[in-house]
C-alpha positions as CSV (number, residue, x, y, z in Angstrom):
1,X,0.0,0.0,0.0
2,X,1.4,3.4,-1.2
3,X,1.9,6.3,1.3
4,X,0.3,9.3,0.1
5,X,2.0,12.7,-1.0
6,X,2.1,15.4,1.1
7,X,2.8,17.3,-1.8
8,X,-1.1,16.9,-2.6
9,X,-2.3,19.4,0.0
10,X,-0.3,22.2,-2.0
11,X,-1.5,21.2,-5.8
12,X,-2.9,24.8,-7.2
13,X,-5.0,24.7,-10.2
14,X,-3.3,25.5,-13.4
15,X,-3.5,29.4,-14.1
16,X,-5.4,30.6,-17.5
17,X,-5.9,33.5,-19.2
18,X,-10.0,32.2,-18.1
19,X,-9.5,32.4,-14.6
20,X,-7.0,34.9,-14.2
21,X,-9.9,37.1,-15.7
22,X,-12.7,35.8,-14.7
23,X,-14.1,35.0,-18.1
24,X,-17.6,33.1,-18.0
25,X,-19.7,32.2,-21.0
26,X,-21.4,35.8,-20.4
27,X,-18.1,38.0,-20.8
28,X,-17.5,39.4,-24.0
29,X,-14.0,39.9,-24.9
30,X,-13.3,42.4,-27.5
31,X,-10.0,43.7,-29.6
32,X,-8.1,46.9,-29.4
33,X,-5.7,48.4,-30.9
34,X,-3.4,47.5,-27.9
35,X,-4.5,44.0,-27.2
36,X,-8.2,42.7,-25.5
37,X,-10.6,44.1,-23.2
38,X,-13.1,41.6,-21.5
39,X,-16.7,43.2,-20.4
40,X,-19.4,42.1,-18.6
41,X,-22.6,42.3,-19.1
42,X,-24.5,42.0,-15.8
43,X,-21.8,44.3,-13.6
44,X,-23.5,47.1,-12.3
45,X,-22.8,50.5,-14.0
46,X,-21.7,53.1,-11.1
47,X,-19.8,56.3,-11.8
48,X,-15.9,56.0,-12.3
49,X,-16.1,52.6,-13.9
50,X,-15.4,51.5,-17.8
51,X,-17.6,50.6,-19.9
52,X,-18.3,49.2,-23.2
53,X,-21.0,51.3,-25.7
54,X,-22.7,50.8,-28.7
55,X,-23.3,53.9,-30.3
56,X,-25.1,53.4,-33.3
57,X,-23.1,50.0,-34.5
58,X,-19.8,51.6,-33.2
59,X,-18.1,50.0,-30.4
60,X,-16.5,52.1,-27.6
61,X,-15.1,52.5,-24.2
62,X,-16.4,55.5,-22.1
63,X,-16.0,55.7,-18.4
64,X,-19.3,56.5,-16.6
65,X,-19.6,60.3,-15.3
66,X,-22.7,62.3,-13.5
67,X,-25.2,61.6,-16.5
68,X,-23.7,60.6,-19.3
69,X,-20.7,58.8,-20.6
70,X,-16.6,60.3,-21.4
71,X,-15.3,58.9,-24.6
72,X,-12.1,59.5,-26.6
73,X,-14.5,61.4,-29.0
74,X,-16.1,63.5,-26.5
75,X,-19.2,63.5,-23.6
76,X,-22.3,61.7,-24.7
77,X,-25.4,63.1,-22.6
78,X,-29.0,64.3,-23.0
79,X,-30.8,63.5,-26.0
80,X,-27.3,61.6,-27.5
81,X,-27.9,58.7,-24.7
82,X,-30.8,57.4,-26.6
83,X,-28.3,56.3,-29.2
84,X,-25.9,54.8,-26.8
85,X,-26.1,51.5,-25.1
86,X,-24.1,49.6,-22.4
87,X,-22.8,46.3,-23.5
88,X,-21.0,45.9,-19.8
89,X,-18.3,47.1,-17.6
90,X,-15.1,46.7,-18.5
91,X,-13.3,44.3,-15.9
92,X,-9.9,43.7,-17.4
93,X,-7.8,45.4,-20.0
94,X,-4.8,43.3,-21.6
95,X,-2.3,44.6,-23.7
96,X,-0.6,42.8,-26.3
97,X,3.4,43.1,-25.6
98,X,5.7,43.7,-28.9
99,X,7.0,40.8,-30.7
100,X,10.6,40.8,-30.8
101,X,12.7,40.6,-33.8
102,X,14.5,37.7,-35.3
């Protein structure tokens, strides 16, 4: 009869990209210019926080201010919200490192 490891108490689970990030079959996982962002769709939208638009067809990222959104093309509020909608907050942002040469 073999004596067990007592290694076994300290086995981790393998780390992934999934579970570093939380990524469930609801997340939706996008690509920038500088690599991924992963959003999701049932997070609460509170002030401060990232988030992921659809503004007429366009994707976008806007962080959440006192009424409307903040986007790299400018403030969306009043009447312009009825063409915006939140896809889900932005939990993780990962950017793609440079290849190297050779």
């Amino acid at each position: 009869m073999a004596f067990p490891s007592p290694a076994i108490d300290y086995v981790e689970a393998r780390l992934t990209p999934e579970s570093l990030m939380h990524v469930t079959q609801s997340s939706i996982i996008i690509p920038t210019d500088e690599g991924y962002a992963v959003a999701e769709p049932g997070y609460k939208v509170t002030k401060g926080r990232t988030v992921l638009l659809d503004v007429n067809g366009k994707l976008m990222f806007a962080e959440v201010g006192h009424g409307g959104f903040k986007t790299n093309d400018g403030i969306i509020e009043g009447d312009a919200l009825d063409d915006a909608r939140v896809l889900g907050v932005v939990t993780f942002m990962v950017k793609e490192l440079p290849r190297g040469e050779g």
